[in-house]
C-alpha positions in Angstrom: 36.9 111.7 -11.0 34.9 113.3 -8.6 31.5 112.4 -10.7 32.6 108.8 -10.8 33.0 108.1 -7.2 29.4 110.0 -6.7 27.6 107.5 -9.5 29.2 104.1 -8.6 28.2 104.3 -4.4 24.9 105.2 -5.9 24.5 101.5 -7.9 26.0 99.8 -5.0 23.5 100.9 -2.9 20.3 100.8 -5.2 20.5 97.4 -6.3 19.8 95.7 -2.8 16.8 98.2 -2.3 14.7 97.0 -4.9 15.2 93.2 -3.9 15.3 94.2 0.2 13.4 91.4 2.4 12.6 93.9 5.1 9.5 92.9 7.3 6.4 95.5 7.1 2.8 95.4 8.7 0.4 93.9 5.4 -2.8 95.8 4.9 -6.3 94.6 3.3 -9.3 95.8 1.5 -12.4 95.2 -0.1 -12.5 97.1 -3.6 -15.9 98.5 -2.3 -17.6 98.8 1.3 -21.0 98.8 -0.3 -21.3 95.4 -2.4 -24.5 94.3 -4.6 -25.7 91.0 -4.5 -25.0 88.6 -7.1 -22.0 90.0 -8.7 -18.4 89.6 -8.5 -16.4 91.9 -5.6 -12.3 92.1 -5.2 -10.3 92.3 -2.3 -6.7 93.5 -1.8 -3.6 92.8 0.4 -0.6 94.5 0.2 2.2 92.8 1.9 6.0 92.9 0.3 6.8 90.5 2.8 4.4 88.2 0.7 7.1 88.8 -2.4 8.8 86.0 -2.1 11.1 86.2 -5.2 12.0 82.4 -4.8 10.5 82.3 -8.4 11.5 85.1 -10.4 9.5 85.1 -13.1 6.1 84.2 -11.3 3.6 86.0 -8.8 3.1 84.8 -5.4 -0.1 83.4 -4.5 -1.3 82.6 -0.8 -5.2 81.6 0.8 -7.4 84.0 2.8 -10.4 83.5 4.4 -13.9 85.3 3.9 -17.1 85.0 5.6 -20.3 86.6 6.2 -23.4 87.0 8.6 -25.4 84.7 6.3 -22.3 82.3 5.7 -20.4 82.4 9.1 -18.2 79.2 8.0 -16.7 81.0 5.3 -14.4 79.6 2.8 -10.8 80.3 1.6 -9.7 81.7 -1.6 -6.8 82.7 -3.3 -5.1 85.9 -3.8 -2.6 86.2 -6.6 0.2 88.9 -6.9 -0.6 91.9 -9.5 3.1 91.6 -11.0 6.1 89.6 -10.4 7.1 92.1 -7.7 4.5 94.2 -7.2 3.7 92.7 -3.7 -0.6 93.2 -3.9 -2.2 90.3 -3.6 -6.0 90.4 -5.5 -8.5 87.8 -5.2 -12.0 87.8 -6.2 -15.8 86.6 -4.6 -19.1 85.8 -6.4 -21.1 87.4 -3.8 -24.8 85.4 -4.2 -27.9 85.8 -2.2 -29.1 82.3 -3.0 -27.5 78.8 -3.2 -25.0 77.6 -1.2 -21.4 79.1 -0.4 -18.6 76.9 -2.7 -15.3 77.9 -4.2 -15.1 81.5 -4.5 -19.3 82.0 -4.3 -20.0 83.6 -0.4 -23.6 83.3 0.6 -24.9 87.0 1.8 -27.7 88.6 2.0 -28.6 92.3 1.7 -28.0 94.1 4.8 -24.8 91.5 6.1 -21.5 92.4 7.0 -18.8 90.4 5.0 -15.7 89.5 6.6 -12.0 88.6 5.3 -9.0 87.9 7.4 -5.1 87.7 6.6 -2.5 86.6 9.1 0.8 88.0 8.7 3.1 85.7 9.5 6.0 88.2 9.0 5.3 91.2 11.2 8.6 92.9 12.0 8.8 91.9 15.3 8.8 88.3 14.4 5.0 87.9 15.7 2.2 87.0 13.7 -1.1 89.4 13.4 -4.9 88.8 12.0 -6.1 91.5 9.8 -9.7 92.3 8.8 -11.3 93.9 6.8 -15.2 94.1 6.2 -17.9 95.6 4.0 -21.5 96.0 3.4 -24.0 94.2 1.2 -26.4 96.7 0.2 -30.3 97.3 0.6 -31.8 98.4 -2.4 -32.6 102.4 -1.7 -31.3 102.5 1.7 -28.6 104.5 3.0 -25.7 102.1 3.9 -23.7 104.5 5.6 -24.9 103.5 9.3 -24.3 100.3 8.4 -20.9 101.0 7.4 -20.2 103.5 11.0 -21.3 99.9 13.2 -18.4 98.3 11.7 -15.3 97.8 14.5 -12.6 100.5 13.0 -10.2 97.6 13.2 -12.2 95.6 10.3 -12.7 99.1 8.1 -8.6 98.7 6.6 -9.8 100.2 3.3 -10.5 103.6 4.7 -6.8 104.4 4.6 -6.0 103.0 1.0 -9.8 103.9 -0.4 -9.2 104.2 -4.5 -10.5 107.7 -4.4 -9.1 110.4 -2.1 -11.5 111.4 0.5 -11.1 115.2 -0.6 -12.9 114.3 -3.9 -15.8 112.7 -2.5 -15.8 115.8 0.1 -16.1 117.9 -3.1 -18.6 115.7 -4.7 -21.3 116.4 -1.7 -20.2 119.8 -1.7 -21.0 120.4 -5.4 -24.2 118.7 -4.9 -25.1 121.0 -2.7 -23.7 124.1 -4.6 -21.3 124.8 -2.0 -18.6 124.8 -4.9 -19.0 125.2 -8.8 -18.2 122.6 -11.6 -15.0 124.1 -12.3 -14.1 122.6 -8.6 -15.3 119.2 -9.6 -14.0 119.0 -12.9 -10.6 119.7 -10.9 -11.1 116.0 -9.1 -12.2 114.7 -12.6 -9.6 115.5 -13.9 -7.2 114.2 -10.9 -9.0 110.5 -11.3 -7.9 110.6 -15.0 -4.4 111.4 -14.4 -4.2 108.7 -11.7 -5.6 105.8 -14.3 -7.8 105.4 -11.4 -10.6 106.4 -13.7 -10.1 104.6 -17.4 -10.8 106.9 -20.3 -10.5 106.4 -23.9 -12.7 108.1 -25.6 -12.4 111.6 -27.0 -16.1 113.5 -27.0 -16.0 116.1 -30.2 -19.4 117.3 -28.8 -20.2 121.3 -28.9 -19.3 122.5 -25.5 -21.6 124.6 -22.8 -21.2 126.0 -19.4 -24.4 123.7 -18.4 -23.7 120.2 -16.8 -27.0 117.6 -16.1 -28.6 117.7 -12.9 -29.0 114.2 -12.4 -25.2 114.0 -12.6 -25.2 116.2 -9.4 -27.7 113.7 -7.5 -25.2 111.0 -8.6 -22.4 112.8 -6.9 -24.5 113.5 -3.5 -25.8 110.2 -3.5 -21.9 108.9 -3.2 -21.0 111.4 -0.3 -23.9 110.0 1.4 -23.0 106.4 1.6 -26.3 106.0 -1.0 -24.1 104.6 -3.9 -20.7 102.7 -4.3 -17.3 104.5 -5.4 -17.4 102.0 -8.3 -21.3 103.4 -9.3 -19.9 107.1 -8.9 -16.7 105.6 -11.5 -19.3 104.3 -13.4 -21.8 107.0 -14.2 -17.9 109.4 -14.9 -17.1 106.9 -17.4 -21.1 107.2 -19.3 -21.0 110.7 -19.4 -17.1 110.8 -21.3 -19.1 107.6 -23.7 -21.8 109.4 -24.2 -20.2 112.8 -25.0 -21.7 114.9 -22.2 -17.5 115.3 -20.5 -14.9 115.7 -23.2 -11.6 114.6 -22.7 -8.3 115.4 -24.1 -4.6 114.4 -23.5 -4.6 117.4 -21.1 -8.1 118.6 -19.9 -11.6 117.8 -19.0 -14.6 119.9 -19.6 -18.0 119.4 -19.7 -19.7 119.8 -23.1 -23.4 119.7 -24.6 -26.0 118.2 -22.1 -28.6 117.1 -24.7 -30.0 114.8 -22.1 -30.4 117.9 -19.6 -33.4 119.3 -21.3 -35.5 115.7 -21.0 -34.2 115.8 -17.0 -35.4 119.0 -16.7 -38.8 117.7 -16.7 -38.6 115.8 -13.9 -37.0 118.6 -11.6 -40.5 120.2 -11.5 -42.0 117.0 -9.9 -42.6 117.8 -6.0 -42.8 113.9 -4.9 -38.8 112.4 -4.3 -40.1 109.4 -5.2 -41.8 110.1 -8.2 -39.0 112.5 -9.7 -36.4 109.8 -9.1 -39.0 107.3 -11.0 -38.8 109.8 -13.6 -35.0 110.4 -13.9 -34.1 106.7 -13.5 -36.5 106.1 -16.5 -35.4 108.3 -18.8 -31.5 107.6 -18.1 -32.8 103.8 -18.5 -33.6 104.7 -21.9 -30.3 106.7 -23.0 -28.7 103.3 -21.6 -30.9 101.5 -23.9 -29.9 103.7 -26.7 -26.2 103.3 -26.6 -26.4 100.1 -25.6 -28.3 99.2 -29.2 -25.9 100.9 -31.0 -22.8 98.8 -29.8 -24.7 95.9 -30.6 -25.5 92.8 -32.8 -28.9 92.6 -33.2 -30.9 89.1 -33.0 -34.3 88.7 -34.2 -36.9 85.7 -32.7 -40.5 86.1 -33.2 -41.4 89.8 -31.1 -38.3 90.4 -29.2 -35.0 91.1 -30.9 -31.7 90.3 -28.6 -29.0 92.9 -28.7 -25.8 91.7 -27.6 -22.6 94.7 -27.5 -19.8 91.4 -27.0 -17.4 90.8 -24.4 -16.2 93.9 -22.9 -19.3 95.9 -23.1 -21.6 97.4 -21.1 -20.9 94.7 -18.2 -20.5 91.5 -20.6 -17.5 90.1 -19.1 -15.0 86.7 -19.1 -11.9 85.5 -17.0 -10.4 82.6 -15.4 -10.5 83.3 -11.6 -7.7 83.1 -9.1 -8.8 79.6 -8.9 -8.9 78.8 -12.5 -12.8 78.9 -12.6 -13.9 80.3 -16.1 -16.7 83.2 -14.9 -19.0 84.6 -17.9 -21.4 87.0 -17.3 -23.5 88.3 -20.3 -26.2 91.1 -20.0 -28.5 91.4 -22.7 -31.2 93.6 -24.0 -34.4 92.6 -25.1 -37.0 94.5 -27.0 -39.9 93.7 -27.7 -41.1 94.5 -31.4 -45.0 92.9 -31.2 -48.6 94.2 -30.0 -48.4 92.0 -26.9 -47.2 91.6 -23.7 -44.2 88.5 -23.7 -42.4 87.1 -20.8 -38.7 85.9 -20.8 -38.5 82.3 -18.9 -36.1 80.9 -16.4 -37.3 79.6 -13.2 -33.9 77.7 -12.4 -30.9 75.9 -13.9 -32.8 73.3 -15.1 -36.0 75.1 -16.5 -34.3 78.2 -18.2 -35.1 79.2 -21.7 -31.6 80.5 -21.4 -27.6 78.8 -21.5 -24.3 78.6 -23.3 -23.5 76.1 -25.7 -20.1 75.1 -26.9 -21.2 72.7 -29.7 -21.6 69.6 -28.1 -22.3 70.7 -24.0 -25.2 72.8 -22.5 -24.1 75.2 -19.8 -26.7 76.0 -17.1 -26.3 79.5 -15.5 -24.7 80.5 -11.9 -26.4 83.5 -11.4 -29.4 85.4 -12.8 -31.9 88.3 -12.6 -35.6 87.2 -13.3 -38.3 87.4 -10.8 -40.4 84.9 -9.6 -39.0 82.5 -12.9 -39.9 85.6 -16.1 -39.3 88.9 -17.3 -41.8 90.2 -18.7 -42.0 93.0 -21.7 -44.3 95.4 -22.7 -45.1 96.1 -26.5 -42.9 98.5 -27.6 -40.1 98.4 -23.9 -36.7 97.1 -23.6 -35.3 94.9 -20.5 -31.7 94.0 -19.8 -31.1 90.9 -18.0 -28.0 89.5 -16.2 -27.0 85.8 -16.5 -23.8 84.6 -15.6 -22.0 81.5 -15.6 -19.3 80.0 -13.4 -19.6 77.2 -10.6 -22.5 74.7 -9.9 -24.7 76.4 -7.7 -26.7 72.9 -7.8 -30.8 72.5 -9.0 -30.2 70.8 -11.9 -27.0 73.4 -12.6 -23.4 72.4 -14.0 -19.7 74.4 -13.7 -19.3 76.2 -16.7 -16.0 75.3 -18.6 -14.0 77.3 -21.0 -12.0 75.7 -23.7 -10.2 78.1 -26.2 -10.0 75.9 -28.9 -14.5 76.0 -29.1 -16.6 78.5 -30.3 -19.7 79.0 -27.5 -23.2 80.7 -28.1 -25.7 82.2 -25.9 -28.8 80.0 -26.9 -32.5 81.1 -26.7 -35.0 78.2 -26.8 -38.5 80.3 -25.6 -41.8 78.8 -27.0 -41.7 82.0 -29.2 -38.8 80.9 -31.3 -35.2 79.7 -30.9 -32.2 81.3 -32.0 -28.1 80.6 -30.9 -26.1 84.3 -30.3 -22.4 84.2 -31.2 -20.7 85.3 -28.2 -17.1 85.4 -29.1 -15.4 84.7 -25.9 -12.1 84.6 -27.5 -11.8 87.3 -29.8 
């Protein structure tokens, strides 16, 4: 009797916690303080309040408003709820440094602040209260840390819900800097794994050694200096379990052969920063090209064969946005097989030797990454170039639109050849 009366106060009282409408201070967050130009960057709010639960089955949704120093008008988006109850609130910006600001596509350019403000409506004392939160847009091989220290406190909300702990990026400059062996850092590896924060799949059967690569030590003190993003730090994790270098099983990490180490070694001896860093990105640039041909289809038009890897590769992404905008962005490598130098063309939306085609409709990009309107390729390199495709940025452009009952193709019209790549959005 006395086990009954214990269990049946306990359901009594559990049941209204779970479904409670008690009023809390909401929080918000960009995903990253340090944000690249031209690519996609999500912000967070976390506000139960915000769980309505008038339709059971459905998130929540609400608008926000984003700016920055290059777009001070701003515009609003939408954030929709994670899960039915989950009470976070994700929406997403196409952060551009060209064009004009539309939709979810902020103008910014490198070096702005980028704002976003919430009001609460449902602060516990019946009030309602702004909150910010801001980030940085970064400048290519400068230290954004500064940048990030002029921010008001007030705006800087993700420093107490950052993805990864502070202690691991403490640890991260501290193994840079040999203050603390790998054993210590595999210890926060292993911690990011456990926490899903870091995505791992892939099992490495690699021969294992005690040796680890040294550029993977610049990567880490490059993060504790405010140098590279949390999400580049993620990143370069995530390569070395791909490419074999960590190994990781159900209940450990370790670090296994470094066959890249030896090639990196080369470039340790080199006196000049600059010129050692040329020499380390290069040589990484060319392990990237290697994997990246091997998860690929392969697309031969005159000298330069395509490689495409498909959606979910190596940064080849789709989705319908929070507000229902179909985003595509496709990277693809180009080698170039001939005895001369070629150059890729795209000045603009409507002079591009590049779009998506759907059978019966020509889509003109949103975004892309050639200079001054080419690319061009020396005999015997590789390139990879970004293109993605989304809202009308305008010049001649159009809004890309998704329909799942079409098959669409990434189509190549240079004045070398012409040839339609099977992108297969919707397997």
């Amino acid at each position: 009797m006395n086990l009954l009366f214990l269990i049946i106060p306990l359901l009594v009282f559990s049941i209204p916690i779970a479904f409670a409408e008690s009023s809390n201070v909401g929080t918000m967050y960009w995903k990253q303080e340090i944000i690249s130009t031209n690519s996609f960057v999500d912000i967070y709010v976390h506000d139960n309040d915000m769980n309505k639960k008038e339709y059971p089955n459905f998130a929540d949704k609400f608008m926000i408003s984003v700016w920055s120093d290059s777009s001070p008008a701003g515009l609003e988006i939408q954030v929709v709820e994670t899960g039915v109850y989950s009470g976070i609130f994700k929406g997403r910006v196409f952060v551009a440094d060209s064009g004009d600001t539309v939709k979810n596509r902020l103008v910014s350019m490198p070096g702005d602040t980028v704002y976003a403000k919430y009001v609460d409506f449902t602060m516990p004392d019946g009030s309602t209260s702004e909150i910010f939160s801001a980030a940085i847009v970064k400048i290519s091989g400068q230290n954004m840390q500064p940048l990030l220290d002029n921010i008001d406190s007030k705006y800087r909300m993700s420093l107490s819900v950052e993805q990864v702990p502070s202690w691991i990026k403490n640890n991260a400059g501290w193994w840079a800097n040999d203050d603390i062996d790998d054993d210590a850092f595999i210890q926060g590896i292993q911690f990011l794994i456990k926490e899903k924060i870091l995505e791992i799949n892939e099992t490495s059967s690699a021969e294992k050694s005690d040796k680890i690569p040294a550029w993977v030590k610049n990567n880490a003190g490059w993060w504790a200096e405010g140098q590279i993003t949390e999400s580049d730090f993620l990143s370069g994790i995530t390569h070395l379990v791909k490419t074999g270098i960590i190994s990781v099983s159900d209940d450990s990490v370790e670090l296994v052969s470094d066959n890249v180490d030896p090639l990196l070694t080369e470039c340790q001896s080199i006196k000049s920063t600059y010129k050692r860093l040329n020499c380390e990105k290069e040589i990484k640039q060319n392990l990237e090209f290697i994997e990246f041909k091997k998860s690929s289809n392969e697309y031969g038009v005159g000298p330069i064969t395509y490689y495409y890897p498909g959606i979910g590769n190596f940064g080849n992404e789709f989705e319908i946005s929070s507000s229902g905008q179909a985003m595509l962005r496709l990277r693809i490598l180009a080698e170039n097989t001939g005895n001369e130098v070629i150059s890729l063309k795209c000045t603009g939306p409507s002079i591009c030797s590049y779009d998506v085609w759907d059978g019966s409709k020509a889509f003109k990009y949103a975004g892309m990454d050639f200079v001054s309107g080419q690319i061009p390729i020396n005999p015997g390199t590789s390139v990879i170039f970004n293109m993605m495709f989304g809202p009308n940025i305008g010049y001649g452009g159009n809004q890309f639109e998704y329909d799942s009952s079409k098959s669409y193709s990434f189509r190549v019209n240079e004045n070398f050849g012409s040839i339609e790549i099977p992108l297969k959005i919707n397997e």
